[in-house]
C-alpha positions in Angstrom: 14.9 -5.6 10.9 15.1 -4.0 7.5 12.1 -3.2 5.7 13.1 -5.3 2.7 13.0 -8.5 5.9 10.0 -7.1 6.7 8.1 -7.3 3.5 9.9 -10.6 3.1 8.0 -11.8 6.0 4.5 -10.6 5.3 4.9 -12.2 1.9 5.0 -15.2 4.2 1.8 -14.0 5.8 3.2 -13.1 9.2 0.9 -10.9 10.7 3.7 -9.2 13.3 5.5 -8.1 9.7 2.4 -7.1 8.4 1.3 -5.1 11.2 5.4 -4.4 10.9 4.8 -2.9 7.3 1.6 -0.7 8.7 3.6 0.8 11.7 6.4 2.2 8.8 4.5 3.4 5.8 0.9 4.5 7.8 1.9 8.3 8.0 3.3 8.7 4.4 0.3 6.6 2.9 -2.3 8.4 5.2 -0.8 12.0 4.6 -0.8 11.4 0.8 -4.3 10.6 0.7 -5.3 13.4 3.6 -3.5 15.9 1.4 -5.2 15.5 -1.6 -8.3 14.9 -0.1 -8.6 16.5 3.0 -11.1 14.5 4.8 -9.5 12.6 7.5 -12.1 10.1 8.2 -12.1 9.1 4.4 -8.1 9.1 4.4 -8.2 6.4 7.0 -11.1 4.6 5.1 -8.7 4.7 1.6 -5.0 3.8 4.2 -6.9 0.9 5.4 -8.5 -0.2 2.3 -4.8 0.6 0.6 -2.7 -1.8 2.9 -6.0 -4.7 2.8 -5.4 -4.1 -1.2 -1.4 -4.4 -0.5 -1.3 -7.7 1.4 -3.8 -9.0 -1.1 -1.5 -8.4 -3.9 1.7 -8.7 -2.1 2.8 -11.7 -3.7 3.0 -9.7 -7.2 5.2 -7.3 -5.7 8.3 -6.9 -8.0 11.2 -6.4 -5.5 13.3 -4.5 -9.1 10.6 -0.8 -7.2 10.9 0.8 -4.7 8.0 -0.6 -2.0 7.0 2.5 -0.9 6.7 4.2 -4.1 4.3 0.8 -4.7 2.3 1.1 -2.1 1.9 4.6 -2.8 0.8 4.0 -6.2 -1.9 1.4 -4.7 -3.1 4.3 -2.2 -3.7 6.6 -5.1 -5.4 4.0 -7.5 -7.6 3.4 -4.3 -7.9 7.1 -3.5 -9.2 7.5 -7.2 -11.6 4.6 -7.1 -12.7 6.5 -4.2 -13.1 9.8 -5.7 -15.1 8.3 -8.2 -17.9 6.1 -6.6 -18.1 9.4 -4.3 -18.6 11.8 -7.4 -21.3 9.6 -8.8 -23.0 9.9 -5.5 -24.1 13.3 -6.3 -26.0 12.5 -10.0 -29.6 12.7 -9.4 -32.0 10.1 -11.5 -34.8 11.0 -12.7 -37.1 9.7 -10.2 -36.2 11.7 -8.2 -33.3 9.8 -5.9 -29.9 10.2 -6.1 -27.4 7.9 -6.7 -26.6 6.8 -3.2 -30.1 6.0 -2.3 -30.0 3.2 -4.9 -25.8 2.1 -3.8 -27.2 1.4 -0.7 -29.3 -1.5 -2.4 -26.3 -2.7 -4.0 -23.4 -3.7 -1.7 -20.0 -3.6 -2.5 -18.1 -7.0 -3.1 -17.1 -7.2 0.5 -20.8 -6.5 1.5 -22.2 -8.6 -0.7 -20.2 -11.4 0.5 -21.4 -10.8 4.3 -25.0 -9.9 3.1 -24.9 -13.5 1.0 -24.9 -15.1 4.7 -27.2 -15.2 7.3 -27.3 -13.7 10.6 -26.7 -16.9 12.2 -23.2 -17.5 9.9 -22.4 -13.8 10.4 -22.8 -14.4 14.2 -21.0 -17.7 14.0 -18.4 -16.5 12.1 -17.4 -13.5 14.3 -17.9 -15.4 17.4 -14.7 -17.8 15.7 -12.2 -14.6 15.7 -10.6 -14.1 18.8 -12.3 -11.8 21.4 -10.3 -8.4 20.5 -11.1 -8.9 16.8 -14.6 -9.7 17.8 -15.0 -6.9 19.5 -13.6 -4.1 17.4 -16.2 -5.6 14.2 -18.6 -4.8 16.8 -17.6 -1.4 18.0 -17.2 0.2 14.5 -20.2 -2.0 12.5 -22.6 -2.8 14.5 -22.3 0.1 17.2 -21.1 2.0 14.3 -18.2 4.0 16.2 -15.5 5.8 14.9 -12.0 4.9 14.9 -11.6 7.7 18.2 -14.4 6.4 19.6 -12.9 2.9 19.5 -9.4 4.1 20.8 -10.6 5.6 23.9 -13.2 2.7 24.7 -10.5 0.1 24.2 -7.6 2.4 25.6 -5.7 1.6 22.9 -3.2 4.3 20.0 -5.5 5.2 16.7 -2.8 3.1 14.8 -3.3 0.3 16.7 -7.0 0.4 16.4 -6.7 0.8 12.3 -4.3 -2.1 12.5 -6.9 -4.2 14.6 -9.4 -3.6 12.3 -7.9 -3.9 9.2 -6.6 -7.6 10.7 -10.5 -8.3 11.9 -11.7 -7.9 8.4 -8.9 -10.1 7.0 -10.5 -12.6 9.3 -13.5 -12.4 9.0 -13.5 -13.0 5.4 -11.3 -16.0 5.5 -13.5 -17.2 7.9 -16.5 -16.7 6.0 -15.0 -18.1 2.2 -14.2 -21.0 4.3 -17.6 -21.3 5.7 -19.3 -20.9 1.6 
């Protein structure tokens, strides 16, 4: 299948053609990021966050560009955003605490979404994804694991476990606007 079929697909919202569209642009969209960056746990943070941003926006893509040079430009934009909320990290305030000692009482979107429900919908909503989803949410928030980590309890390839997770989040959101 050509990539062109494959993006056709995930438009479509087939998850085998997004996981598809993962598998083929991970390594160039992770090695740009790791190479400006050079921080391989954040370059998996900003590849994940760049193909949750992709399938989000998928619909707008213009098939006239090339899709990798697309998604590319998505990874940088992210890897900027990135670059930026961690710069601001750093400014002190003037009583004293620095910038990401207040962030941390201000969630992002996504947390703020989860942190507008209870534990009991959080809980209910997990328990709805199907076990392997369940249990990778668990393993990297709640037991707060790595993606290594994760690979070698679940025996399963780093991509894989990137893939999973990105997938779990997707889920759990629908599942949770669905629930508001």
């Amino acid at each position: 299948m050509t990539l062109e079929n494959i993006i056709l697909e995930a438009k479509k919202g087939k998850r085998n053609a997004q996981n598809a569209v993962i598998e083929v642009l991970w390594n160039k969209v992770y090695h740009y990021v790791y190479n400006k960056i050079r921080n391989e746990e954040e370059a998996e943070d900003i590849a994940i966050e760049t193909f949750t941003k992709v399938f989000t926006k998928l619909k707008l893509y213009n098939e006239d560009f090339d899709f990798t040079t697309w998604v590319i430009s998505i990874a940088h934009n992210t890897m900027i955003d990135h670059i930026r909320k961690s710069s601001k990290l750093n400014i002190s305030i003037d009583d004293g605490r620095n910038l990401l000692e207040i962030l941390e009482d201000h969630p992002s979107p996504e947390e703020h979404l989860i942190l507008k429900q209870d534990n009991d919908t959080l809980i209910k909503a997990i328990a709805k994804l199907r076990e392997p989803y369940q249990r990778i949410i668990e393993l990297r928030y709640i037991e707060d694991k790595t993606y290594k980590e994760i690979a070698e309890e679940l025996n399963l390839s780093l991509p894989n476990v990137k893939v999973r997770l990105l997938r779990a989040k997707q889920l759990l959101t629908e599942v949770m606007q669905n629930n508001i």
